[in-house]
DRENDORO-482791 format. One record per residue (C-alpha): residue number from 1; residue in one letter; x, z, y. Coordinates in pm, 1 decimal. Example, Ala and Ser with C-alpha at 12.3 -4.5 7.8 and 13.67 -1.06 7.14 Angstrom:
2
@num:1&residuo:a&px:1230.0&pz:780.0&py:-450.0
@num:2&residuo:s&px:1367.0&pz:714.0&py:-106.0
//
This chain:
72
@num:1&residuo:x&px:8176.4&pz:5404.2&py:9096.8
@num:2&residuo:x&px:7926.8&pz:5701.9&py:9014.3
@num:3&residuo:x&px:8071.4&pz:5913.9&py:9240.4
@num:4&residuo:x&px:7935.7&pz:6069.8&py:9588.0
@num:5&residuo:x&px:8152.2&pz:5890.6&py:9860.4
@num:6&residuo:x&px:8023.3&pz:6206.1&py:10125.1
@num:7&residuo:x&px:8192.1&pz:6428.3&py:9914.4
@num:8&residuo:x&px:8539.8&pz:6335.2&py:9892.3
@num:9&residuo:x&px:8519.3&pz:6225.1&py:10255.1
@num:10&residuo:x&px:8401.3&pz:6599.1&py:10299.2
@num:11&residuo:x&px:8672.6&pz:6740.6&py:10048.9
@num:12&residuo:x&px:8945.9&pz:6559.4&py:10295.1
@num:13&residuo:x&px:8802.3&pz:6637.4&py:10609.3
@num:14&residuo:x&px:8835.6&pz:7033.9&py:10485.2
@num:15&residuo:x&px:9189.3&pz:7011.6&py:10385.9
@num:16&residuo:x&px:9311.2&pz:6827.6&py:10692.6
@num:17&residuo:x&px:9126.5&pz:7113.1&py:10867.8
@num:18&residuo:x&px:9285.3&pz:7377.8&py:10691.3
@num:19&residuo:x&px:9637.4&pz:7218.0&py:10744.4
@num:20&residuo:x&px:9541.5&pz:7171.6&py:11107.4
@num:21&residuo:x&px:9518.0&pz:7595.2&py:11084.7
@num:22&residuo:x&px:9821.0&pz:7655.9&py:10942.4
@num:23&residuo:x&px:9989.2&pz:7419.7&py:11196.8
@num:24&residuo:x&px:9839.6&pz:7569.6&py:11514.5
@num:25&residuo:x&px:9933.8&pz:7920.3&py:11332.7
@num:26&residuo:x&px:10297.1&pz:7856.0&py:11331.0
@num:27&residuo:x&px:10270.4&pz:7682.0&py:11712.2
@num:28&residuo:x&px:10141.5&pz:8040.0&py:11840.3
@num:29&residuo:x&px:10385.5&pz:8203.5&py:11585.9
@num:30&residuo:x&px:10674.5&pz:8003.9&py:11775.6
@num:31&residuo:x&px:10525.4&pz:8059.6&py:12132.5
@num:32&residuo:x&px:10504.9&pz:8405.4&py:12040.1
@num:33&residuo:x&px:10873.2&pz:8425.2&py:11947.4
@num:34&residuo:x&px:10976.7&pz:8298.8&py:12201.4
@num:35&residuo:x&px:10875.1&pz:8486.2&py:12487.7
@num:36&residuo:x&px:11034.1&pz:8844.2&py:12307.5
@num:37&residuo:x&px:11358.9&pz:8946.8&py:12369.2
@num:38&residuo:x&px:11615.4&pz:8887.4&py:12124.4
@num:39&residuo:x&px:11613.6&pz:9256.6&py:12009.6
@num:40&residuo:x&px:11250.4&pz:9238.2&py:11992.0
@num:41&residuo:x&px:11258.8&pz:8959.2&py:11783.3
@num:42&residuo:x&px:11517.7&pz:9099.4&py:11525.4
@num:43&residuo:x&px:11325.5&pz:9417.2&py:11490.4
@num:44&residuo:x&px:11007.7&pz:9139.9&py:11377.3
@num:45&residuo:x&px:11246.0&pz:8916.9&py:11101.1
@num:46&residuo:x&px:11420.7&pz:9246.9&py:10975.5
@num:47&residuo:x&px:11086.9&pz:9392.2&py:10945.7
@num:48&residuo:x&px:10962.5&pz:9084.1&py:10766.5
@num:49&residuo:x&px:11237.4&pz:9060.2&py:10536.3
@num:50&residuo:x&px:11168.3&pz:9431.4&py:10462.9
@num:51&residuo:x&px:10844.3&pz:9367.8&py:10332.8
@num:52&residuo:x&px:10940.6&pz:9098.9&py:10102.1
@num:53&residuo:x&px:11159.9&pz:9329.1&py:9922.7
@num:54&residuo:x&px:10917.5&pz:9519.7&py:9908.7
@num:55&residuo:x&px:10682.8&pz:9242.6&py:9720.2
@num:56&residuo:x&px:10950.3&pz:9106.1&py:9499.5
@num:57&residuo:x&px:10940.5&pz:9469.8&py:9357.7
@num:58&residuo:x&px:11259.1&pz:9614.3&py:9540.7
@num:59&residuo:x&px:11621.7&pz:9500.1&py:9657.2
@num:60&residuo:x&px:11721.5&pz:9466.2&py:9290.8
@num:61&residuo:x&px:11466.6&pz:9234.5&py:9207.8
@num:62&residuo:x&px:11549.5&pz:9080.4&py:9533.1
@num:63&residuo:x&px:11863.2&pz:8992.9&py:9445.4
@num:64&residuo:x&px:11769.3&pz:8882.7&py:9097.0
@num:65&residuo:x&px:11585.5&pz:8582.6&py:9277.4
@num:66&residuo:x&px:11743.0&pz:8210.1&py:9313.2
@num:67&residuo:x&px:11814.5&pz:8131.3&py:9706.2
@num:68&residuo:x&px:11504.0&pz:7871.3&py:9664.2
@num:69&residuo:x&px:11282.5&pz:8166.0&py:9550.7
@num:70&residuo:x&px:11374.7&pz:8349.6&py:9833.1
@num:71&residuo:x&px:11327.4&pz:8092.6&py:10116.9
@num:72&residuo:x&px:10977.1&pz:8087.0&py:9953.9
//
């Protein structure tokens, strides 16, 4: 009851705005994608997948990782 209504309607607007981002992100990501060739596109995911080794701290550590961890 003490609380400012304009602020939590403010609070959700942002959010749904940043979600709308990350959406429209993934829409160019896919439009993108899809106009490469397919050895194009390989060169991008193995690249990709190169750097997250990379992150996790190196194939070993890679490995170490659950599938779930991985997807992430």
């Amino acid at each position: 009851m003490n609380t400012d209504h304009c602020t939590k309607e403010k609070k959700i607007a942002h959010l749904i705005g940043d979600e709308k981002f990350a959406v429209i992100w993934v829409l160019v990501g896919e439009q993108v994608l899809s106009e490469k060739s397919t050895d194009e596109e390989a060169a991008i995911f193995e690249k990709a997948r190169a750097e997250m080794i990379e992150q996790a701290g190196g194939l070993e550590a890679w490995t170490a990782l659950s599938k779930i961890e991985c997807a992430d």
